[in-house]
MARDRENMAR-149916 format. One record per residue: x, y, z of N, C-alpha, C in turn; residue number from 0; residue in one letter. Coordinates in steps of 0.1 Angstrom, whole numbers, plus 5000, padded with zeros to 4 digits. Atoms other than C-alpha are relative to their C-alpha. Example, Ala and Ser with C-alpha at 12.3 -4.5 7.8 and 13.67 -1.06 7.14 Angstrom:
# MARDRENMAR-149916
+------+------+------+------+------+------+------+------+------+-----+------+
:  npx :  npy :  npz : capx : capy : capz :  cpx :  cpy :  cpz :  nr : rest :
+------+------+------+------+------+------+------+------+------+-----+------+
: 5009 : 4988 : 5000 : 5123 : 4955 : 5078 : 5009 : 5012 : 5000 :   0 :    A :
: 4991 : 4989 : 5000 : 5137 : 4989 : 5071 : 4992 : 5011 : 5008 :   1 :    S :
+------+------+------+------+------+------+------+------+------+-----+------+
***
This chain:
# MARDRENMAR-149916
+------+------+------+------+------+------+------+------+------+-----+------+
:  npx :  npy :  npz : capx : capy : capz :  cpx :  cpy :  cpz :  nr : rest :
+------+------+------+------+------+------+------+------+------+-----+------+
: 5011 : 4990 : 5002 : 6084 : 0827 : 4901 : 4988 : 4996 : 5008 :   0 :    X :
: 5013 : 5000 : 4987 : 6057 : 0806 : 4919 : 5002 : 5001 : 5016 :   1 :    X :
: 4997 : 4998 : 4991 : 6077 : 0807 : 4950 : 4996 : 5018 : 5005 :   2 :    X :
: 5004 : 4992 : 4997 : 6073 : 0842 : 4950 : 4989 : 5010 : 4997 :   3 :    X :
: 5015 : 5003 : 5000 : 6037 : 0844 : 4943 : 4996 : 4994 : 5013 :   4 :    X :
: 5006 : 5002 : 4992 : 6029 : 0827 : 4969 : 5008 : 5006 : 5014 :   5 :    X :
: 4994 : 4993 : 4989 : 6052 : 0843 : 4994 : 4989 : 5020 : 4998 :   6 :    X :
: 5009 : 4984 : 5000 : 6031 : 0878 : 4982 : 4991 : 4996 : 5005 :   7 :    X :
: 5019 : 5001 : 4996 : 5997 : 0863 : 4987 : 5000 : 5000 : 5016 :   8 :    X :
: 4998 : 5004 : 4984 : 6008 : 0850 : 5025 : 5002 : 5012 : 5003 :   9 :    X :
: 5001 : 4985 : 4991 : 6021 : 0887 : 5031 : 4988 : 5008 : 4997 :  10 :    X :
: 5012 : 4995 : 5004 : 5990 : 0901 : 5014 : 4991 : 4995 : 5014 :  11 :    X :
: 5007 : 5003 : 4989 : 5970 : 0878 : 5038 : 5003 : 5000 : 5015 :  12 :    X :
: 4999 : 4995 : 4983 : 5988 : 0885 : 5068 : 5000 : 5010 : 5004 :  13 :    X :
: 5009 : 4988 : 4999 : 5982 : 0918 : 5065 : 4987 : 5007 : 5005 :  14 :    X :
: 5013 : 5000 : 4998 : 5947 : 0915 : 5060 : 4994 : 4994 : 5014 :  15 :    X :
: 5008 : 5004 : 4983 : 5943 : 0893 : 5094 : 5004 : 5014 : 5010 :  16 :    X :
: 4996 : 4995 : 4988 : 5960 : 0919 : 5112 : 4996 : 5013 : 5000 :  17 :    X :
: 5013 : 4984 : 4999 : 5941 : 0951 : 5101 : 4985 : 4992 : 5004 :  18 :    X :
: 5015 : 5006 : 4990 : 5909 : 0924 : 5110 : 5001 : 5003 : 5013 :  19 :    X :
: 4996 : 5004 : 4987 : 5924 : 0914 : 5141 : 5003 : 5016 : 5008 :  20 :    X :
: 5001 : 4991 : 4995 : 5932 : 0952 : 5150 : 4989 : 5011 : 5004 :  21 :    X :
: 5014 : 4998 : 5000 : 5895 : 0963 : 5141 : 4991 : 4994 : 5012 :  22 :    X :
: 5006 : 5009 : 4992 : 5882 : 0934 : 5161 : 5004 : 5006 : 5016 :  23 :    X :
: 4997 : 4994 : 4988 : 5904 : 0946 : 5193 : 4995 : 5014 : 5004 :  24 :    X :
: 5003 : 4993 : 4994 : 5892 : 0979 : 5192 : 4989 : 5000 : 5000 :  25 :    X :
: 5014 : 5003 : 4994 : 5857 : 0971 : 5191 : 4996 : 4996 : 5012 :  26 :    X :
: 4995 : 5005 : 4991 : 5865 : 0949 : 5217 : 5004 : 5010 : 5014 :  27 :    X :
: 4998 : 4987 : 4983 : 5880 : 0978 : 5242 : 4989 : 5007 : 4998 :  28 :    X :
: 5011 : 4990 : 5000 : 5855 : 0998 : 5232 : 4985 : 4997 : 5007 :  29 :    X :
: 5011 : 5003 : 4991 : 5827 : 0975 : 5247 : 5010 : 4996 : 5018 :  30 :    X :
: 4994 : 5000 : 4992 : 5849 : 0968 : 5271 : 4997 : 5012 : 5014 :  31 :    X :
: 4997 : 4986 : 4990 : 5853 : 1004 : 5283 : 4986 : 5002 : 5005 :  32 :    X :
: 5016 : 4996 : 4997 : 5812 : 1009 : 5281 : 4994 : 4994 : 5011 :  33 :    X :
: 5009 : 5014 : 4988 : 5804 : 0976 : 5304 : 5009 : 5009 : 5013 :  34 :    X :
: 4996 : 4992 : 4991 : 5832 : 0993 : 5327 : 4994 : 5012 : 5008 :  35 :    X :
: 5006 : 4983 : 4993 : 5817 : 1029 : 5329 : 4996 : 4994 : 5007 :  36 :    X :
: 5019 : 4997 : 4995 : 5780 : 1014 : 5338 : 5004 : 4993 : 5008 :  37 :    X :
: 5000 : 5011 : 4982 : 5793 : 0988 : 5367 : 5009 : 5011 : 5008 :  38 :    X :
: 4996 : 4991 : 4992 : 5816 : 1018 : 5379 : 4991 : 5007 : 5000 :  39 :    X :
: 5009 : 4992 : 4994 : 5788 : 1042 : 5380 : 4988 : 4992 : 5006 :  40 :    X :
: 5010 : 5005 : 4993 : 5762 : 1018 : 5393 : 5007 : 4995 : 5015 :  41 :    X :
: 4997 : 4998 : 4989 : 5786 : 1012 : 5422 : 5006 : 5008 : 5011 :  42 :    X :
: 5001 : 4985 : 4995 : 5797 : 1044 : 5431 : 4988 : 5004 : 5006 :  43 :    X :
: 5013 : 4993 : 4999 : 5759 : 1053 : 5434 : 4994 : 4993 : 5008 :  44 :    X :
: 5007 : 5008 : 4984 : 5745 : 1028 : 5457 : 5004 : 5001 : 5010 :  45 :    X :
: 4991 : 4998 : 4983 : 5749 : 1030 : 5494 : 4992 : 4989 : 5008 :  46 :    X :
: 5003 : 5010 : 4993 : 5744 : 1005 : 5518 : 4984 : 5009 : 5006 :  47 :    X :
: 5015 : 4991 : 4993 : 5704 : 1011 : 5532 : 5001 : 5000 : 5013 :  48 :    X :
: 5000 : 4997 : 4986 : 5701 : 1027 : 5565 : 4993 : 4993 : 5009 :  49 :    X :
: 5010 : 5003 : 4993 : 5682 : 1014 : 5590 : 5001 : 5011 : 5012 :  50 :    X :
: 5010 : 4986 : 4993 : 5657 : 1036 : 5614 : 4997 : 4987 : 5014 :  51 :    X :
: 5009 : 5007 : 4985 : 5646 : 1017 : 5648 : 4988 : 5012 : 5008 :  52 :    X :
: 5012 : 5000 : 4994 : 5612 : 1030 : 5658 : 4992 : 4996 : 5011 :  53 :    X :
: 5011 : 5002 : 4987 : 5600 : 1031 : 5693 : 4981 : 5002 : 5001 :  54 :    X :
: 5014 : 5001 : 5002 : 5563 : 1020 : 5700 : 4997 : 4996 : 5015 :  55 :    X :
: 5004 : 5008 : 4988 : 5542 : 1011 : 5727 : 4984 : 4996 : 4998 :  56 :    X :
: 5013 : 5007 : 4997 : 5510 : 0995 : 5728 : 4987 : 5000 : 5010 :  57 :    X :
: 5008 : 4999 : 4994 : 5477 : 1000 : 5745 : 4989 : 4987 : 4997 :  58 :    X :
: 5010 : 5015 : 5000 : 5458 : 0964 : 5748 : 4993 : 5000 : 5011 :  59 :    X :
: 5007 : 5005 : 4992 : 5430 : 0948 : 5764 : 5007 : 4986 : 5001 :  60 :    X :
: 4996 : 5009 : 4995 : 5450 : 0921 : 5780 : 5012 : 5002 : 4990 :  61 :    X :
: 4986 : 5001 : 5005 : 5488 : 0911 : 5768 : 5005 : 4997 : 4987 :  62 :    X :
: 4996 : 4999 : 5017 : 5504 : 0910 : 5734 : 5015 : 4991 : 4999 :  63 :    X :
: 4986 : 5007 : 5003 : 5537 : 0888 : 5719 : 5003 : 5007 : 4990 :  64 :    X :
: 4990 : 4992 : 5014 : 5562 : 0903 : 5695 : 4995 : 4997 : 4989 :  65 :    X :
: 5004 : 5007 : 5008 : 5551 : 0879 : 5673 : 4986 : 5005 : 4995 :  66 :    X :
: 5013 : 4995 : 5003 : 5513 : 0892 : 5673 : 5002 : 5014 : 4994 :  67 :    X :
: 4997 : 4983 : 5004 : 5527 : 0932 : 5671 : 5003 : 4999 : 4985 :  68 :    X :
: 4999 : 5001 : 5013 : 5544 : 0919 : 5643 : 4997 : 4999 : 4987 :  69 :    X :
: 5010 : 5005 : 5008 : 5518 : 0905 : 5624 : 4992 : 5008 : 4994 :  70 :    X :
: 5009 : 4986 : 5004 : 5498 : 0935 : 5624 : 5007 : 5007 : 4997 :  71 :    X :
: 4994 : 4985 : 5013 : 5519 : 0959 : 5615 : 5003 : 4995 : 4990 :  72 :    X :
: 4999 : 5003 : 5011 : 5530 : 0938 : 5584 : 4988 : 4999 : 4993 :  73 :    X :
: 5012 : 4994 : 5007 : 5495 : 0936 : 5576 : 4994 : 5007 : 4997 :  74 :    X :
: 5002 : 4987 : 5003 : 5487 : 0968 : 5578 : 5007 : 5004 : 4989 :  75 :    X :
: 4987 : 4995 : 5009 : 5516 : 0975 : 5556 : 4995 : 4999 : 4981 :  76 :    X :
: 5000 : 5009 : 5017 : 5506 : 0950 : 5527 : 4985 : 5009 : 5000 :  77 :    X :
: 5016 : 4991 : 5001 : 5469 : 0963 : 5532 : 4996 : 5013 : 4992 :  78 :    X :
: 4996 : 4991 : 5001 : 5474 : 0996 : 5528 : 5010 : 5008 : 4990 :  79 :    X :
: 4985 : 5000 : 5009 : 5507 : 0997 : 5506 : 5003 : 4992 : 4991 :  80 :    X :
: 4997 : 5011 : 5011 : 5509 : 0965 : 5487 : 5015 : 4992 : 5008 :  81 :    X :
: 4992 : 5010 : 5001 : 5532 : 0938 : 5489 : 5016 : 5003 : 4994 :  82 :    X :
: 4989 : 4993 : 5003 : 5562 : 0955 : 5476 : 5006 : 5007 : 5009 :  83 :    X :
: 4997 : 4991 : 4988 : 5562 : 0980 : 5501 : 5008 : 4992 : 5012 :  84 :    X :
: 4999 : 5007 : 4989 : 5562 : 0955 : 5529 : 5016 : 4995 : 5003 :  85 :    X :
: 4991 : 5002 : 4998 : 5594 : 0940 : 5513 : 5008 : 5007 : 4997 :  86 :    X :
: 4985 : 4989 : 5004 : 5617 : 0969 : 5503 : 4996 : 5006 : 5018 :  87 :    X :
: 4993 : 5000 : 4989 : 5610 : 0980 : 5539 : 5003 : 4992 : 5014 :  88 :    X :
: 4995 : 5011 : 4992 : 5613 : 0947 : 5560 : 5001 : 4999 : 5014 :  89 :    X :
: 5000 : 4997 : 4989 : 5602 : 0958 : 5588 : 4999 : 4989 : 5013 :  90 :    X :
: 5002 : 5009 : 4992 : 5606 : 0938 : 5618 : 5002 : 5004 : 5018 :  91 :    X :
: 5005 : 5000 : 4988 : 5599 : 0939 : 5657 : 5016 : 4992 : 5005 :  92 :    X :
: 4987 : 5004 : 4997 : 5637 : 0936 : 5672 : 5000 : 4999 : 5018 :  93 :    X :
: 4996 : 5003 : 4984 : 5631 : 0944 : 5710 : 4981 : 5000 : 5001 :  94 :    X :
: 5014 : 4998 : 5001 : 5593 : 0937 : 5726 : 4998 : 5000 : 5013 :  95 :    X :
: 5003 : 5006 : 4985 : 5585 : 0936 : 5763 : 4985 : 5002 : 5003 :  96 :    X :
: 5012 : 5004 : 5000 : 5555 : 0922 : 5769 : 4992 : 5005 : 5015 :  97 :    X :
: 5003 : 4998 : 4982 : 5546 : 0931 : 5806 : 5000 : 5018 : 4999 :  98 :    X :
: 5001 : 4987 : 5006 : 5551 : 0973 : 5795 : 4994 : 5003 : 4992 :  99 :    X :
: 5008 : 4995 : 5015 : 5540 : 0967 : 5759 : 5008 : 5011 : 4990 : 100 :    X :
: 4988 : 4991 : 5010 : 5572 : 0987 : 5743 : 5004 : 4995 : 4992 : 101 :    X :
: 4991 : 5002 : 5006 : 5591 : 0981 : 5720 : 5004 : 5002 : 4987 : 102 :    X :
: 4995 : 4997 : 5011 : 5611 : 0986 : 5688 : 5000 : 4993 : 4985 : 103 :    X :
: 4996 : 5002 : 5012 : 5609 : 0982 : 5651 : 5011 : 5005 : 4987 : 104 :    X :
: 4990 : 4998 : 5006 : 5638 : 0980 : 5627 : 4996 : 5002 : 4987 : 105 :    X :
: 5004 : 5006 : 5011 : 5629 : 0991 : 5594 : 5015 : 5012 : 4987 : 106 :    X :
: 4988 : 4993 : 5009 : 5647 : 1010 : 5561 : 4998 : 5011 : 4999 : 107 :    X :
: 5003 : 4986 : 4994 : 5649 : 1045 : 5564 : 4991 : 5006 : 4992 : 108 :    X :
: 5008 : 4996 : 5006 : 5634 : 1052 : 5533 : 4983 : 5002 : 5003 : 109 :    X :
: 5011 : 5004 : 5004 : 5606 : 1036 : 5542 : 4991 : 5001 : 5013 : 110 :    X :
: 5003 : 4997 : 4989 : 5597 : 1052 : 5582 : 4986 : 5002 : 5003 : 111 :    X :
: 5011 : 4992 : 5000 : 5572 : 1072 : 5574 : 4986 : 4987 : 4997 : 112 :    X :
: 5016 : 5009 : 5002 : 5547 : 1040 : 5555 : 4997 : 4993 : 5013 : 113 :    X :
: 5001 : 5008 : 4987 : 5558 : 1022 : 5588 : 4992 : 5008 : 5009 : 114 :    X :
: 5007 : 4995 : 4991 : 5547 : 1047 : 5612 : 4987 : 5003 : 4998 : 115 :    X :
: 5013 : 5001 : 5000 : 5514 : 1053 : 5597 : 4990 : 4990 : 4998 : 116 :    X :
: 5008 : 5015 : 4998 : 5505 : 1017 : 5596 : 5000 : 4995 : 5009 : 117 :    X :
: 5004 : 5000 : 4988 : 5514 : 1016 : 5629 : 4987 : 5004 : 5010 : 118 :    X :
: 5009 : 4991 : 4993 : 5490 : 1041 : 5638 : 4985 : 4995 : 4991 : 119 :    X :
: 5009 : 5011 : 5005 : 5463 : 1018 : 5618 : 4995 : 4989 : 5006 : 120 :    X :
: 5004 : 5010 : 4993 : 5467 : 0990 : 5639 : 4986 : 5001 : 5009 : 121 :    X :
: 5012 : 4998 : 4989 : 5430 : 0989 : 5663 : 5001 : 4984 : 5004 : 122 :    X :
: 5002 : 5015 : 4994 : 5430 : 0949 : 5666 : 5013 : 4992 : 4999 : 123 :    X :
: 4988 : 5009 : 5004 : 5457 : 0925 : 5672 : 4992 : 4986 : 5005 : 124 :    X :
: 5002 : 5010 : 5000 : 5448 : 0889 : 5672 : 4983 : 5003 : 5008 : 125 :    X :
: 5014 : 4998 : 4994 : 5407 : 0900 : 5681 : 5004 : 5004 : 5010 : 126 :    X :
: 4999 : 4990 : 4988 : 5416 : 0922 : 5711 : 4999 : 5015 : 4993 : 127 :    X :
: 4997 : 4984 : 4998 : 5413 : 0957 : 5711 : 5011 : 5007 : 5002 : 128 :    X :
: 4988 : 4996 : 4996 : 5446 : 0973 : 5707 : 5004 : 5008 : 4991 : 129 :    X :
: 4996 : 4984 : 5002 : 5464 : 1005 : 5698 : 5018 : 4996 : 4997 : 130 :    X :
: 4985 : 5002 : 4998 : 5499 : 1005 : 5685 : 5005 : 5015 : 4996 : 131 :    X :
: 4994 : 4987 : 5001 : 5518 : 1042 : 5689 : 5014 : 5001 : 5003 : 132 :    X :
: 4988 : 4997 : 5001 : 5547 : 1052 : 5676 : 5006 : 5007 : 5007 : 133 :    X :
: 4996 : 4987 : 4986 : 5568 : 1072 : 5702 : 5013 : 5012 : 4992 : 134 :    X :
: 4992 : 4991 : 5004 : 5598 : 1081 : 5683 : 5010 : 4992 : 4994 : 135 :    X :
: 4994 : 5007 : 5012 : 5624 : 1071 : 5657 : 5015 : 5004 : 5002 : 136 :    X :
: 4981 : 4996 : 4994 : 5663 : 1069 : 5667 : 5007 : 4990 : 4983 : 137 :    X :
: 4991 : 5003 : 5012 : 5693 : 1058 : 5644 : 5006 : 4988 : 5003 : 138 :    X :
: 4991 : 5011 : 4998 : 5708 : 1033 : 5666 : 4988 : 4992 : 5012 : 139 :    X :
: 5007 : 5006 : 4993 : 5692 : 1004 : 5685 : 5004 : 5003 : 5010 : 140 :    X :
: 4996 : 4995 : 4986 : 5713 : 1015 : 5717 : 4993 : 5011 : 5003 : 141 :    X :
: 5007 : 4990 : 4998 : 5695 : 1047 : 5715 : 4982 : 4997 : 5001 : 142 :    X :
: 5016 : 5007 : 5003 : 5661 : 1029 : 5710 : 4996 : 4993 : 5017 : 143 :    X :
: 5004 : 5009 : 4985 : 5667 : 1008 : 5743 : 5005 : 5010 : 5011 : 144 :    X :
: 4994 : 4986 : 4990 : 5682 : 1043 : 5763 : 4983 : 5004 : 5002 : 145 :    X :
: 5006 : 4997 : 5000 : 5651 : 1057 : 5753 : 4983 : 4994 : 5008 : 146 :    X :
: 5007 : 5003 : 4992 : 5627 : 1030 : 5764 : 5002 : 4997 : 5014 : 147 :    X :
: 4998 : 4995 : 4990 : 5643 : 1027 : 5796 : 5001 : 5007 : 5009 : 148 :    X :
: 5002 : 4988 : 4991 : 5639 : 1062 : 5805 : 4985 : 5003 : 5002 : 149 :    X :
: 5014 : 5004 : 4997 : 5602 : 1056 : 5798 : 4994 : 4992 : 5007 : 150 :    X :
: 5005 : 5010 : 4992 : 5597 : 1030 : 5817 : 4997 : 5004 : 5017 : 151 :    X :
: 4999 : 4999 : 4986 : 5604 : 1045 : 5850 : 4988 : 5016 : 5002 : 152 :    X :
+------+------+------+------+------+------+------+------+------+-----+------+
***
């Protein structure tokens, strides 16, 4: 008689783990599935960021380095825009010839437009008097160096 007493209670209890244990799993898929959606829709939706190369040229009282172009236009940027700006669009001075005074900046497409009007801000670079103007805005750096080479001549 107590043998089967206690054979009831064990099937009673192993019942009860396994309607837990079946509760627990679908909770379980259920966060499961949710974490899934939101990392499949947040990668679906991003796209790799463009980049813009921006032709410039420069009008100085005596010669300029990449390095100096550089300078100023990131300051202008932060100046003007804030420090946020500067780094979501990351702009940087990729081709520079110093002896012409041309050259190209690489920045995120989004972000063309703050660039080129802080370009057109620049008046001093390292205490000289100087001018930095944007010429025109291509997709690919080969088209950026086509372009200044047909200026040049």
């Amino acid at each position: 008689m107590m043998l089967e007493y206690v054979t009831l209670i064990l099937l009673v209890l192993s019942i009860a783990m396994s309607i837990a244990l079946i509760v627990l799993l679908r909770k379980t898929a259920r966060y499961y599935k949710a974490v899934k959606s939101m990392l499949e829709a947040k990668t679906t939706t991003s796209k790799k960021p463009r980049k813009r190369y921006i032709v410039f040229t420069t009008l100085c009282e005596g010669s300029v380095s990449q390095v100096e172009v550089e300078k100023s236009i990131k300051e202008k940027i932060t100046e003007y825009y804030g420090q946020g700006t500067l780094h979501k669009a990351s702009p940087h001075v990729v081709l520079f010839d110093e002896k012409v005074g041309r050259g190209v900046v690489r920045v995120l497409h989004t972000y063309v437009d703050y660039v080129v009007a802080a370009m057109g801000l620049v008046k001093n670079i390292e205490g000289r008097k100087c001018i930095v103007i944007p010429i025109r805005t291509t997709g690919t750096l080969k088209k950026a160096r086509e372009y200044i080479d047909r200026a040049k001549v």
